[in-house]
Biopython code that builds the backbone (N, CA, C, O; Angstrom):
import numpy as np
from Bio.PDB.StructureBuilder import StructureBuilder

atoms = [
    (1, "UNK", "N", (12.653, 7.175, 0.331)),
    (1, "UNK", "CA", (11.304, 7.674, 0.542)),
    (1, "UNK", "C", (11.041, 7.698, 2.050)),
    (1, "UNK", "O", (11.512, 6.772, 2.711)),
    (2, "UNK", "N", (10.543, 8.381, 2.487)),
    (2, "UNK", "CA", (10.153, 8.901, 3.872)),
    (2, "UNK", "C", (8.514, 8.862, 4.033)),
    (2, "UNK", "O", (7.794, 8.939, 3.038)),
    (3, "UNK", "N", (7.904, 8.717, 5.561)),
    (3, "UNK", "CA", (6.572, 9.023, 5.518)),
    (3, "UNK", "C", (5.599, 10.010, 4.693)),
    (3, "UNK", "O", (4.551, 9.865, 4.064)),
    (4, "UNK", "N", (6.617, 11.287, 5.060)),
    (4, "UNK", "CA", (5.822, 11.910, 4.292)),
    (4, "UNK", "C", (5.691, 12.012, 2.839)),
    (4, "UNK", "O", (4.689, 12.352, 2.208)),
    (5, "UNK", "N", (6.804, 11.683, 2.409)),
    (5, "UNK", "CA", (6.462, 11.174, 0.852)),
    (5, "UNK", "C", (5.901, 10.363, 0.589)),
    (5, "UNK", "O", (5.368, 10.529, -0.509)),
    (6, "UNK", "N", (5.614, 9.125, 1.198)),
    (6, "UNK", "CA", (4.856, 7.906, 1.534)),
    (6, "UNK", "C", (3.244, 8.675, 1.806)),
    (6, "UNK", "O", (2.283, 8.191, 1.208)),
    (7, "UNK", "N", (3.111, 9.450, 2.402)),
    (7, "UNK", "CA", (1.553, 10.067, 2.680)),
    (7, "UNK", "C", (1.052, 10.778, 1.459)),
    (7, "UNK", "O", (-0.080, 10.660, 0.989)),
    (8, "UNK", "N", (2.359, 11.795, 0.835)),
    (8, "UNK", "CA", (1.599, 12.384, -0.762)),
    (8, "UNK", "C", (1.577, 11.590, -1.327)),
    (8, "UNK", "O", (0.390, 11.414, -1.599)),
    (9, "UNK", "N", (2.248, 10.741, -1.845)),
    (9, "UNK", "CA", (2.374, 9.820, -2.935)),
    (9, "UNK", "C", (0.701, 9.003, -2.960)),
    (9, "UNK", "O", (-0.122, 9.089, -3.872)),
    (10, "UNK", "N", (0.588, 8.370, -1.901)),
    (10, "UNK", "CA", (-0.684, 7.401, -1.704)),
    (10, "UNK", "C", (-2.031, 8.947, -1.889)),
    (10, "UNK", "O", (-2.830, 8.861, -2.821)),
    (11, "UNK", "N", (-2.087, 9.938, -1.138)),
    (11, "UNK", "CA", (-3.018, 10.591, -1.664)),
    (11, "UNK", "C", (-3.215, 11.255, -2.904)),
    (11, "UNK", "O", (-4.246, 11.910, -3.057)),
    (12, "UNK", "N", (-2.436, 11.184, -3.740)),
    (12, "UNK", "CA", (-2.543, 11.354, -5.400)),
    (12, "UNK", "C", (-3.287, 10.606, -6.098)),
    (12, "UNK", "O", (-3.595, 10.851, -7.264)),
    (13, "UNK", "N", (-3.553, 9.881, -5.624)),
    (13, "UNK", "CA", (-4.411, 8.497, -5.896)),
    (13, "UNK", "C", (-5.861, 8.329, -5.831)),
    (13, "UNK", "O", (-6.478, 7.942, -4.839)),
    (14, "UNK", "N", (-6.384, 8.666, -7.018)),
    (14, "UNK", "CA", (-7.862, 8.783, -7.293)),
    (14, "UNK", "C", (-8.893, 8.427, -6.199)),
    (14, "UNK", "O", (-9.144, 7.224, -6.270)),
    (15, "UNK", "N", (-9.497, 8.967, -5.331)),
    (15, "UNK", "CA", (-10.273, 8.525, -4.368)),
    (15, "UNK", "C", (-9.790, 8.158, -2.620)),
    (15, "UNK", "O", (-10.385, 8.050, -1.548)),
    (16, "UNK", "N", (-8.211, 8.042, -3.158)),
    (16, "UNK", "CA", (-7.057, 7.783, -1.775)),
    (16, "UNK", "C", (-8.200, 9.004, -0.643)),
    (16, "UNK", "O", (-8.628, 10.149, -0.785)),
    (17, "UNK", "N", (-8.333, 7.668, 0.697)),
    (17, "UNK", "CA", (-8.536, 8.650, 1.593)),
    (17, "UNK", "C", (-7.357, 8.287, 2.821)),
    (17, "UNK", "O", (-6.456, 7.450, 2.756)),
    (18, "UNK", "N", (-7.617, 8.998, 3.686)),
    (18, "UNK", "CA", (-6.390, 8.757, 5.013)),
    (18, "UNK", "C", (-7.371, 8.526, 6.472)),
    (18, "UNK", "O", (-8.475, 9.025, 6.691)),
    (19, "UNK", "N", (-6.594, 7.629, 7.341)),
    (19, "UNK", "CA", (-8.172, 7.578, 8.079)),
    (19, "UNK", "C", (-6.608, 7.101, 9.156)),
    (19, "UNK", "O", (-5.522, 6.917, 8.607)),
    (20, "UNK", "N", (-6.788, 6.970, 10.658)),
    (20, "UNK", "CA", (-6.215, 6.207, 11.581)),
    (20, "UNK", "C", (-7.614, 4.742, 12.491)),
    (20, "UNK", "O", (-7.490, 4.559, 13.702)),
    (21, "UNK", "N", (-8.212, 4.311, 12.071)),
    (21, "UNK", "CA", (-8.989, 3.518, 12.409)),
    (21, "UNK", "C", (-8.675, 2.180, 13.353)),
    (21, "UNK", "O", (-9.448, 1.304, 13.741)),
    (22, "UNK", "N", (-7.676, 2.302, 13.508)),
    (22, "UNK", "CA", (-6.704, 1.135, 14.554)),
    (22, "UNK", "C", (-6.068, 1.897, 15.345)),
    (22, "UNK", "O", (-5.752, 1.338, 16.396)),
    (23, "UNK", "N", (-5.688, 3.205, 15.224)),
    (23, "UNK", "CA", (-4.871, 3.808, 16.649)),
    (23, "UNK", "C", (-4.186, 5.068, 15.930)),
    (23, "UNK", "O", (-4.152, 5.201, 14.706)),
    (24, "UNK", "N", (-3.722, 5.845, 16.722)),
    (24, "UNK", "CA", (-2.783, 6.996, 16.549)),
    (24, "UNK", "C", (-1.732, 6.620, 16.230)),
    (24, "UNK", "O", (-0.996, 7.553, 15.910)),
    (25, "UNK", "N", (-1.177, 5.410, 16.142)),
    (25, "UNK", "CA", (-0.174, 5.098, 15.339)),
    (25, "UNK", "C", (0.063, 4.372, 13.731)),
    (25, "UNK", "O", (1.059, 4.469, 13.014)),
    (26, "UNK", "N", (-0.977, 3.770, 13.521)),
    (26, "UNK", "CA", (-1.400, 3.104, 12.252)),
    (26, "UNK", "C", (-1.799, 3.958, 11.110)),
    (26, "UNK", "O", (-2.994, 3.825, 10.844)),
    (27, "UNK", "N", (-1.208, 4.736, 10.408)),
    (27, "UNK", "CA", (-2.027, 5.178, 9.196)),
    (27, "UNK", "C", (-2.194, 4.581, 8.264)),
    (27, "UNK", "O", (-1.213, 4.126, 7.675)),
    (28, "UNK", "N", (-3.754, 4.314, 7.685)),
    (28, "UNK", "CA", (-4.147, 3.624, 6.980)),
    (28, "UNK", "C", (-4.433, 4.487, 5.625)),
    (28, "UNK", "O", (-4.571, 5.690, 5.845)),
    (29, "UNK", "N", (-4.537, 4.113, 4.359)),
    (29, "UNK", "CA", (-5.094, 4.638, 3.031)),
    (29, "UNK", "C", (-5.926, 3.545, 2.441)),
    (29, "UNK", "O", (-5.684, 2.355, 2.239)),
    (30, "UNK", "N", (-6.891, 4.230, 2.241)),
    (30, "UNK", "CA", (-8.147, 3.624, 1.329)),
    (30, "UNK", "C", (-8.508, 3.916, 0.227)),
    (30, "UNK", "O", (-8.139, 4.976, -0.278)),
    (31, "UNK", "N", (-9.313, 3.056, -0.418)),
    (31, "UNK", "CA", (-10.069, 3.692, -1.793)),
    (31, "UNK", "C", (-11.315, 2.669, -1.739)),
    (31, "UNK", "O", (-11.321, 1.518, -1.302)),
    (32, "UNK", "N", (-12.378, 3.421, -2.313)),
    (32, "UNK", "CA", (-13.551, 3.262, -1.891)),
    (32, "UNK", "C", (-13.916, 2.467, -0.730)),
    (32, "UNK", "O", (-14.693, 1.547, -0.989)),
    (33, "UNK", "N", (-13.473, 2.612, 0.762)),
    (33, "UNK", "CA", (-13.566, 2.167, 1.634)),
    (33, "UNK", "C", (-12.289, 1.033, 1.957)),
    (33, "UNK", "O", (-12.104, 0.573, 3.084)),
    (34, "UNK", "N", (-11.593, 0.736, 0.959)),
    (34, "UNK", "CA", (-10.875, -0.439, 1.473)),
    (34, "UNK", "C", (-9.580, 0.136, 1.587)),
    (34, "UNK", "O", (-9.336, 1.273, 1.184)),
    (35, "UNK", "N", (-8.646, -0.692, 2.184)),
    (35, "UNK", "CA", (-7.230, -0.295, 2.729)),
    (35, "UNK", "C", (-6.451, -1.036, 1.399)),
    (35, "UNK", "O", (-6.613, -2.197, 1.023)),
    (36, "UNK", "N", (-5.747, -0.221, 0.935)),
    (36, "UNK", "CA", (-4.377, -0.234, 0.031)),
    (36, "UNK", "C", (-3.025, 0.152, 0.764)),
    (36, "UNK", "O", (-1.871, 0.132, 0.338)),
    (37, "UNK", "N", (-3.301, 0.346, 1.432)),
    (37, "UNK", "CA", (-1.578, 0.419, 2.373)),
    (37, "UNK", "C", (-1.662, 0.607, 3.783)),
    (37, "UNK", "O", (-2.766, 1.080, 4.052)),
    (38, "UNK", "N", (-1.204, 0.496, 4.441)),
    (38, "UNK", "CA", (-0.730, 0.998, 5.716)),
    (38, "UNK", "C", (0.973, 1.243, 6.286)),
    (38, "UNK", "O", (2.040, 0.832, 5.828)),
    (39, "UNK", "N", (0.637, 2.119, 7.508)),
    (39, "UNK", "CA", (2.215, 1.883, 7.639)),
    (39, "UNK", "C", (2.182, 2.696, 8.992)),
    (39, "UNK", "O", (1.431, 3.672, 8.983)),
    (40, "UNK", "N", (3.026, 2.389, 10.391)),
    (40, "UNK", "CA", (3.567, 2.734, 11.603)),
    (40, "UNK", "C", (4.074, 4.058, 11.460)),
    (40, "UNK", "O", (5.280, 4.187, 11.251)),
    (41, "UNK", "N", (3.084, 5.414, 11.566)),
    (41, "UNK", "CA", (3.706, 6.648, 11.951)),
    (41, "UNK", "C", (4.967, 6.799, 12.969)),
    (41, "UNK", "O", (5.835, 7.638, 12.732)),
    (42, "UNK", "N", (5.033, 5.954, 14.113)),
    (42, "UNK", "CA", (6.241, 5.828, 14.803)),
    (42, "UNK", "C", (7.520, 5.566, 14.358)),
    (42, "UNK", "O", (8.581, 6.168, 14.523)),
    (43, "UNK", "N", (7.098, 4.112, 13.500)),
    (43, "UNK", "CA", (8.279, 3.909, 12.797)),
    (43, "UNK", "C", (8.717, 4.381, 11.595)),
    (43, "UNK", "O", (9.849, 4.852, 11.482)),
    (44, "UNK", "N", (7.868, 4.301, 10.583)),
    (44, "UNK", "CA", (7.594, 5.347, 9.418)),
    (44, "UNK", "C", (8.597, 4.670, 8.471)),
    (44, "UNK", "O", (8.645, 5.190, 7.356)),
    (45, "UNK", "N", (9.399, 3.630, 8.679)),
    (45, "UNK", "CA", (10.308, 3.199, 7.841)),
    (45, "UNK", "C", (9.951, 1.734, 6.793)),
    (45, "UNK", "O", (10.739, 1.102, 6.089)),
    (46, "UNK", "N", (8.612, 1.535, 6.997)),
    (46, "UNK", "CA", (8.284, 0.490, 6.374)),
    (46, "UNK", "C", (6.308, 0.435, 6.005)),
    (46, "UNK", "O", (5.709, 1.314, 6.625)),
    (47, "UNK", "N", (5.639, -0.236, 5.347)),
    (47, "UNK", "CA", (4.506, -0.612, 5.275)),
    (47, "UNK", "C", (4.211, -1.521, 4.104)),
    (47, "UNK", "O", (4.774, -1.833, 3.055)),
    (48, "UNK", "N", (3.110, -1.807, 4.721)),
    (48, "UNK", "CA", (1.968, -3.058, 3.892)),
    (48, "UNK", "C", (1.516, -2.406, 3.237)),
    (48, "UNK", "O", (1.170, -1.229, 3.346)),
    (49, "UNK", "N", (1.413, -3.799, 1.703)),
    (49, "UNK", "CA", (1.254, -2.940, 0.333)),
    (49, "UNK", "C", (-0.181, -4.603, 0.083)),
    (49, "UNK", "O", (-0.068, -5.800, 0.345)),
    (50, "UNK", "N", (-1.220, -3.869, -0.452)),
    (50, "UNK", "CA", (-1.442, -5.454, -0.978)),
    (50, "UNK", "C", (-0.877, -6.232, -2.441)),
    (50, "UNK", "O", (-0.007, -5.583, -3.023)),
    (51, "UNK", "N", (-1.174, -7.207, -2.924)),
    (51, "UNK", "CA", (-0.240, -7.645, -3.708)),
    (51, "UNK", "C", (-0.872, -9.089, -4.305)),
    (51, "UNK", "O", (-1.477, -9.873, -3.575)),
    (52, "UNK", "N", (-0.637, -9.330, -5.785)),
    (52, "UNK", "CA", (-1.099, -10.743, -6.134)),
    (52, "UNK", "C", (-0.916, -11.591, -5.728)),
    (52, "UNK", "O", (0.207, -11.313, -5.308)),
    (53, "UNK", "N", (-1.132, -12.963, -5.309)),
    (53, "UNK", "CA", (-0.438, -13.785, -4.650)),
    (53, "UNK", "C", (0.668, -13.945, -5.774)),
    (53, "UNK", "O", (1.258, -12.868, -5.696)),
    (54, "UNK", "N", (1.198, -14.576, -6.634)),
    (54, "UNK", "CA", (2.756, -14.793, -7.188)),
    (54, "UNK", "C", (3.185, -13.638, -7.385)),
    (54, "UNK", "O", (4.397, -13.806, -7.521)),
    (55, "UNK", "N", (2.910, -12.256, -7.519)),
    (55, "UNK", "CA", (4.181, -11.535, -7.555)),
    (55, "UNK", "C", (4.471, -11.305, -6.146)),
    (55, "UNK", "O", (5.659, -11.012, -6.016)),
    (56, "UNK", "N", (3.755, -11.328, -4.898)),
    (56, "UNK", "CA", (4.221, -11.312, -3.669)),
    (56, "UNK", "C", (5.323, -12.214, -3.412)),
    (56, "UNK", "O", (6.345, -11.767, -2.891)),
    (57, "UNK", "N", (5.241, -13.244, -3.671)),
    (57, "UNK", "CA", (6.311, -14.331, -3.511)),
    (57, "UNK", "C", (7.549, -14.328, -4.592)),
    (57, "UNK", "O", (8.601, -14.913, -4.334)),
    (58, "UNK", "N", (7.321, -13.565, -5.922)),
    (58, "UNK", "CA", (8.769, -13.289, -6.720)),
    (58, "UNK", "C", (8.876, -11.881, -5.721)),
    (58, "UNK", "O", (9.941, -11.338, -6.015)),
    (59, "UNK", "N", (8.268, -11.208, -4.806)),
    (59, "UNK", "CA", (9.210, -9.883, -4.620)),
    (59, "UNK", "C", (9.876, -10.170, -3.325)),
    (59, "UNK", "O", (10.905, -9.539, -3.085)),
    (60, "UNK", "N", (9.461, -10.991, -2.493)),
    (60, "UNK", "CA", (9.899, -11.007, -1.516)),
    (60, "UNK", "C", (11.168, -12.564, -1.882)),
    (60, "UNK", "O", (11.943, -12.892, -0.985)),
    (61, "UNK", "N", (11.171, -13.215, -3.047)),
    (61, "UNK", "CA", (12.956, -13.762, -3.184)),
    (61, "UNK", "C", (13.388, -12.831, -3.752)),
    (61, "UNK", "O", (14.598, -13.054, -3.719)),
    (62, "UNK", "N", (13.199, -11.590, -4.448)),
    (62, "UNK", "CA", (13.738, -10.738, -5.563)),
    (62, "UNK", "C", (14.697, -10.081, -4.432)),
    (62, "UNK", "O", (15.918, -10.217, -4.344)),
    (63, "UNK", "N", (13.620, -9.149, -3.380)),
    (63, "UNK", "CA", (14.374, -8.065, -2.354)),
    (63, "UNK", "C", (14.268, -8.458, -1.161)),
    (63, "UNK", "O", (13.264, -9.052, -0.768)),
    (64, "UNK", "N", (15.488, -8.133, -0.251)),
    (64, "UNK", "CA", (15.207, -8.696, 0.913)),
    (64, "UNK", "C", (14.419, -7.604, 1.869)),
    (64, "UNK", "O", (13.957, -7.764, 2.999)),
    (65, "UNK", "N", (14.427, -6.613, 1.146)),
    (65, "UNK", "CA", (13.360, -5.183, 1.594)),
    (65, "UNK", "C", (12.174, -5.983, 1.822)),
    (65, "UNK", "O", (11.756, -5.803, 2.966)),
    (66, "UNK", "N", (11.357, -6.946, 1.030)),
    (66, "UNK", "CA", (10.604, -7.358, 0.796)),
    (66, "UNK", "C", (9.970, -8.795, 1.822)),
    (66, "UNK", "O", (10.533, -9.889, 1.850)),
    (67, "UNK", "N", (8.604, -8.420, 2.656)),
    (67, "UNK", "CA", (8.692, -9.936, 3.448)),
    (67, "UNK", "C", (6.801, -9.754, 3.346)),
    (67, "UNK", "O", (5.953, -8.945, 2.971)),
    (68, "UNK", "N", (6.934, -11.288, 4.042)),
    (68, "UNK", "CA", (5.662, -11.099, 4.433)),
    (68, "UNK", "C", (4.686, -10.707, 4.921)),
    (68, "UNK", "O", (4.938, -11.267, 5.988)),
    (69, "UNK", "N", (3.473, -10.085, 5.175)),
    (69, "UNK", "CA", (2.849, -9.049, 5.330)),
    (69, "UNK", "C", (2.529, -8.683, 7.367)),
    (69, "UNK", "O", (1.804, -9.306, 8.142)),
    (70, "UNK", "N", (3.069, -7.939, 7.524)),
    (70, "UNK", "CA", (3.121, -8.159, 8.978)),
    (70, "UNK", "C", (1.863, -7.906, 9.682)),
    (70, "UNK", "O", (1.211, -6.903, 9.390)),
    (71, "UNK", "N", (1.281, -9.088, 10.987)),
    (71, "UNK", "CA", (-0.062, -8.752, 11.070)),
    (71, "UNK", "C", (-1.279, -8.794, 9.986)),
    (71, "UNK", "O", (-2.405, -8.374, 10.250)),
    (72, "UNK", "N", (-0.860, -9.421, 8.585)),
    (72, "UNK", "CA", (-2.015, -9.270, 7.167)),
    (72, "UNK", "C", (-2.158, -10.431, 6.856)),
    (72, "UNK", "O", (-1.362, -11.293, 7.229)),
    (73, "UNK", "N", (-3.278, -10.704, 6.056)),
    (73, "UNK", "CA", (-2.927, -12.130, 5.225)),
    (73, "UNK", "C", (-1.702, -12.288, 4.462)),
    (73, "UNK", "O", (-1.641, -11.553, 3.476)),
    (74, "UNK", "N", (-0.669, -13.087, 4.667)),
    (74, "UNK", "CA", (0.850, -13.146, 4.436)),
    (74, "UNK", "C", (0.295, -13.737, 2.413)),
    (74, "UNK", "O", (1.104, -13.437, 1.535)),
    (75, "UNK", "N", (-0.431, -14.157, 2.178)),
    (75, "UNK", "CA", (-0.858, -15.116, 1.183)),
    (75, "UNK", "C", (-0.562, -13.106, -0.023)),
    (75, "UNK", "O", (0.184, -12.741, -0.931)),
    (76, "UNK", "N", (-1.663, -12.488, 0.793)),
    (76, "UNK", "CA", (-2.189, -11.431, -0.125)),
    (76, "UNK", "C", (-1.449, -10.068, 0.416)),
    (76, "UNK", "O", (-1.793, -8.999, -0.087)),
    (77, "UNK", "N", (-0.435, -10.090, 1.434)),
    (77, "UNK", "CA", (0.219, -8.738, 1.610)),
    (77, "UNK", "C", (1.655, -8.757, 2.141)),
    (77, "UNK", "O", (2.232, -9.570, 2.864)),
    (78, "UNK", "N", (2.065, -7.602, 1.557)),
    (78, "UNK", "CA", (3.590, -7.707, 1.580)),
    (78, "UNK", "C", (4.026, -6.323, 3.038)),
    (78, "UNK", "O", (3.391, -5.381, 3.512)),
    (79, "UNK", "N", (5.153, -6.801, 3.246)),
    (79, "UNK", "CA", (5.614, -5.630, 4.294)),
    (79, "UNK", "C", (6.948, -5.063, 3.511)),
    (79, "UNK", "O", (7.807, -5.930, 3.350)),
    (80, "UNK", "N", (7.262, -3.789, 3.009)),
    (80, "UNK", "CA", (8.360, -3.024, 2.129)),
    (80, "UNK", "C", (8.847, -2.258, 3.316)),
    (80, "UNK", "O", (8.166, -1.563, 4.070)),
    (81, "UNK", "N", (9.944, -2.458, 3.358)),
    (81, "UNK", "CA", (11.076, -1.522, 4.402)),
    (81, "UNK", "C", (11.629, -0.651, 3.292)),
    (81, "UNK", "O", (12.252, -1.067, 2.315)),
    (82, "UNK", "N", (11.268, 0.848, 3.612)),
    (82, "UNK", "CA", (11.934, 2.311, 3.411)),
    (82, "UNK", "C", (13.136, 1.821, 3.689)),
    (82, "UNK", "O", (13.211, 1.908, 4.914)),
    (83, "UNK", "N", (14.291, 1.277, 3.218)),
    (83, "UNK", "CA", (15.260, 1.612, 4.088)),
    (83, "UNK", "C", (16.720, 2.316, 3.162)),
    (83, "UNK", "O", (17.744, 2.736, 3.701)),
    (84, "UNK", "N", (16.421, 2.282, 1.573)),
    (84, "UNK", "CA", (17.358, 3.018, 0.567)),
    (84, "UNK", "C", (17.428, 2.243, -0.036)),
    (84, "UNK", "O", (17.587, 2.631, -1.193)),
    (85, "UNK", "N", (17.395, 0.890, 0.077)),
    (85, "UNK", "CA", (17.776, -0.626, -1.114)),
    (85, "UNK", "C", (16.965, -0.336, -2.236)),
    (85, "UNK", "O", (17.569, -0.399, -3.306)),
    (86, "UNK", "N", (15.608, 0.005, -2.303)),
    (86, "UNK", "CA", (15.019, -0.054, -3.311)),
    (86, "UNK", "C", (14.555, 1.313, -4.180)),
    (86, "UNK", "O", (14.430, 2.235, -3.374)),
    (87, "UNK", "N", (14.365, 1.593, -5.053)),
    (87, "UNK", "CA", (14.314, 2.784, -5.381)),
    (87, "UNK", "C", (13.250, 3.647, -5.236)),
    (87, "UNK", "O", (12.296, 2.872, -5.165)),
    (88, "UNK", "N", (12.879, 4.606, -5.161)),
    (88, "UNK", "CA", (11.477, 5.581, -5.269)),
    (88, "UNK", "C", (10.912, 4.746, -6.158)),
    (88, "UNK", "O", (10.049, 3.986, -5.718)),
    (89, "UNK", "N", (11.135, 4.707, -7.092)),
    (89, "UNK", "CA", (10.146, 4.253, -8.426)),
    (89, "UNK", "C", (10.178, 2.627, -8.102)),
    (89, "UNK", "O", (8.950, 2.660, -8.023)),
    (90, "UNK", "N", (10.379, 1.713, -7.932)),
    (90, "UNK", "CA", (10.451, 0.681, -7.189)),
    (90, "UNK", "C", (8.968, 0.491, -5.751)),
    (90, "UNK", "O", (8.182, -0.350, -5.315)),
    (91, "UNK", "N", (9.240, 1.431, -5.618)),
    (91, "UNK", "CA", (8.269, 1.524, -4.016)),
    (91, "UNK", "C", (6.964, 2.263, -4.694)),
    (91, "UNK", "O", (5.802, 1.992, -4.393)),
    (92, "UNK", "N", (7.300, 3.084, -5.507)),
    (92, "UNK", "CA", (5.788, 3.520, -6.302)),
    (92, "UNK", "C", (4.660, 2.368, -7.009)),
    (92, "UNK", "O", (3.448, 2.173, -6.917)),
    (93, "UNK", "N", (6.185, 1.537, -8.002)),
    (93, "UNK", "CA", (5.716, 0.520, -8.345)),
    (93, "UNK", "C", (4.841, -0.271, -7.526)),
    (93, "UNK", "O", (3.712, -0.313, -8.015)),
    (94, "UNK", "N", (4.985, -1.054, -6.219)),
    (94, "UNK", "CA", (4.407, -1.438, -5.738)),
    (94, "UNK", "C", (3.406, -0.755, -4.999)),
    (94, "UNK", "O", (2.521, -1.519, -4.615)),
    (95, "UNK", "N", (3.264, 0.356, -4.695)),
    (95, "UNK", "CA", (2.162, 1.274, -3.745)),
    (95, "UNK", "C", (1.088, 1.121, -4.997)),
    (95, "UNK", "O", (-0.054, 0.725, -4.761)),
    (96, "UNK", "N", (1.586, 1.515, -6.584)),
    (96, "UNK", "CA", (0.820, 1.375, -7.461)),
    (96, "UNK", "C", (-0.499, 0.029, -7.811)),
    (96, "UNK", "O", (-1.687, -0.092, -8.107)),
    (97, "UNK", "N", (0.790, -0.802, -7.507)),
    (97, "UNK", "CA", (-0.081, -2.087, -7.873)),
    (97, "UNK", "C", (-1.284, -2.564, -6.541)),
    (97, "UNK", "O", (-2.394, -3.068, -6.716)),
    (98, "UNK", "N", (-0.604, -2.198, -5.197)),
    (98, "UNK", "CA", (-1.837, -2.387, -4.450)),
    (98, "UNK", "C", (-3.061, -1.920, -4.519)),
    (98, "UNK", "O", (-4.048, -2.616, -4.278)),
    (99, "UNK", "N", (-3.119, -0.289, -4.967)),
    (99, "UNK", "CA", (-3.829, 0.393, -5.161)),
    (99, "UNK", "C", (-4.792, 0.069, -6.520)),
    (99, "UNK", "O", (-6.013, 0.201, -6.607)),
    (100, "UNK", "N", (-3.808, -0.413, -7.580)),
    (100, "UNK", "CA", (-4.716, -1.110, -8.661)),
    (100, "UNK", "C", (-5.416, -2.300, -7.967)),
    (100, "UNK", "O", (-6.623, -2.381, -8.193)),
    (101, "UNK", "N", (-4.775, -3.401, -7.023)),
    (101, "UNK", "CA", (-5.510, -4.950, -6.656)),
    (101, "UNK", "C", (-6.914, -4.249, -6.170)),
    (101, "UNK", "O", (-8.044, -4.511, -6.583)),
    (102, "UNK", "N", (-6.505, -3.225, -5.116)),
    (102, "UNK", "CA", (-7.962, -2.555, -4.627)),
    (102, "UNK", "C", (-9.017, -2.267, -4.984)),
    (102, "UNK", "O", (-10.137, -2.616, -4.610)),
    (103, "UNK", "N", (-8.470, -1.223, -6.174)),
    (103, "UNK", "CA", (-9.752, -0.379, -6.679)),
    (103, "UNK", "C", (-10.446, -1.323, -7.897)),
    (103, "UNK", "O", (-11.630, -1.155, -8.190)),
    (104, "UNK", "N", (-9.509, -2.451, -8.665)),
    (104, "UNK", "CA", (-10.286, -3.294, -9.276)),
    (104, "UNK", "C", (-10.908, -4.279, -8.635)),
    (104, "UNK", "O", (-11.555, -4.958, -9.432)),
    (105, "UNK", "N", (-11.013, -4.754, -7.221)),
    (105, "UNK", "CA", (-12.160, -5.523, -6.555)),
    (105, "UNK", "C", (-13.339, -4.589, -6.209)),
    (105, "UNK", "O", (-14.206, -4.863, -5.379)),
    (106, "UNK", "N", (-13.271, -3.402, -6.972)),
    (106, "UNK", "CA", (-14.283, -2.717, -5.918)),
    (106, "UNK", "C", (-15.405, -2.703, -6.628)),
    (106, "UNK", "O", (-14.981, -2.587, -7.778)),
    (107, "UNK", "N", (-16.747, -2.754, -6.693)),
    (107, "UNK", "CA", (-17.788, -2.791, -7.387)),
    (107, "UNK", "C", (-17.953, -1.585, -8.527)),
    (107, "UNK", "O", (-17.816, -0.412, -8.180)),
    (108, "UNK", "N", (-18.270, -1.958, -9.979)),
    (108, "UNK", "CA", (-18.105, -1.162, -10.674)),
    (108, "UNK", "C", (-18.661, 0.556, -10.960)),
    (108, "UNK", "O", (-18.435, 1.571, -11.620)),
    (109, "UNK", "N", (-19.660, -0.122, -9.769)),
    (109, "UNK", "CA", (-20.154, 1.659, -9.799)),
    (109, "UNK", "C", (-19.498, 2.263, -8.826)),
    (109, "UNK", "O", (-19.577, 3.491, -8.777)),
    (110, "UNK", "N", (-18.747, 1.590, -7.886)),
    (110, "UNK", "CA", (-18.033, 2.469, -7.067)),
    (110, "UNK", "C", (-17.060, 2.965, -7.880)),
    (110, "UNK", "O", (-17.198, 4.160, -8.141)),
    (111, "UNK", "N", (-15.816, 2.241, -8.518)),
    (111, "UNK", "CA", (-15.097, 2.069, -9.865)),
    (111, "UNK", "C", (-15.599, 3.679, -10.782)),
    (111, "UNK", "O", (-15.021, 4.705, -11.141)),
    (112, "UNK", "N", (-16.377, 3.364, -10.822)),
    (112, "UNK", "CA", (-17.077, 4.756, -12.237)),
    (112, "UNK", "C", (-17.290, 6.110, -11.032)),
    (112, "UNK", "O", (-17.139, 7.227, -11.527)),
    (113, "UNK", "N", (-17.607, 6.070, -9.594)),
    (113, "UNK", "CA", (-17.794, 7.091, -8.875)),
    (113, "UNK", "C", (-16.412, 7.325, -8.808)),
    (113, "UNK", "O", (-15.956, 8.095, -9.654)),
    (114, "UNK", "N", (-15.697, 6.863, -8.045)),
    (114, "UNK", "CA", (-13.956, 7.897, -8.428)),
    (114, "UNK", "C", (-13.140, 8.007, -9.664)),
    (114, "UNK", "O", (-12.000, 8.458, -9.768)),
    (115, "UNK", "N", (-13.853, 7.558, -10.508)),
    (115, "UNK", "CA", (-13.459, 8.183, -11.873)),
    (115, "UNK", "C", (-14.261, 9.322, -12.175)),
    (115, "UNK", "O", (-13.880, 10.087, -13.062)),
    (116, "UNK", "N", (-15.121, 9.497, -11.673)),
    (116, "UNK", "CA", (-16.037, 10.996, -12.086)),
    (116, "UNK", "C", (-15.722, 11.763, -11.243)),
    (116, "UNK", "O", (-16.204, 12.877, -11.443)),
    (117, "UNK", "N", (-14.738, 11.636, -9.810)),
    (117, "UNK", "CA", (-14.477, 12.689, -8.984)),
    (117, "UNK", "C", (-13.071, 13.543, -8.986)),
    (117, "UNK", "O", (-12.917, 14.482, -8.206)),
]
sb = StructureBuilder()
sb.init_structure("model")
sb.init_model(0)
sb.init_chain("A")
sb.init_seg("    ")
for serial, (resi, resn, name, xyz) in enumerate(atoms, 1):
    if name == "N":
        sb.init_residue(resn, " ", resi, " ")
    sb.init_atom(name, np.array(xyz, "f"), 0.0, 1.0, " ", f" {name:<3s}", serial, name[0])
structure = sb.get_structure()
């Protein structure tokens, strides 16, 4: 997976917006205001996913793709290196689940507004 598959993939995503709010190098994705991923346009070979606290810690002994969240709360975010070890569907998996931790903290009428959009 590459950035730019990394950029459609996250905007398929009910409410996914794209914003650079830290710099021309940081692209960030949100849903209803909050960040579900990020990742280094420069480098483009890796990003922060958020994550439960115990499956963060089974993924990062599972893969060594897998570490602690760089610059994030290490407790609640993971850092995934693009680098071929893990599979597309693997890396969806997890883009998925951040995006679920997100949009289920989000207040329920926000919740019911990107389901009606």
């Amino acid at each position: 997976m590459n950035i730019e598959e990394l950029r459609e993939y996250c905007l398929q995503k009910p409410g996914a917006t794209e914003g650079l709010p830290f710099g021309e190098d940081t692209l960030v994705f949100k849903v209803g205001e909050k960040i579900f991923l990020l990742t280094s346009i420069s480098q483009g070979d890796r990003f922060n996913a958020k994550c439960d606290p115990e499956l963060a810690v089974e993924l990062r002994e599972r893969y060594t793709e897998v570490k602690p969240g760089y610059h994030m709360n290490k407790k609640l975010w993971n850092t995934i290196h693009m680098d071929g070890s893990l599979t597309t569907r693997q890396l969806h998996e997890m883009i998925d689940h951040s995006y679920e931790q997100v949009f289920n903290g989000l207040p329920k009428k926000v919740q019911e507004e990107i389901g009606r959009s």
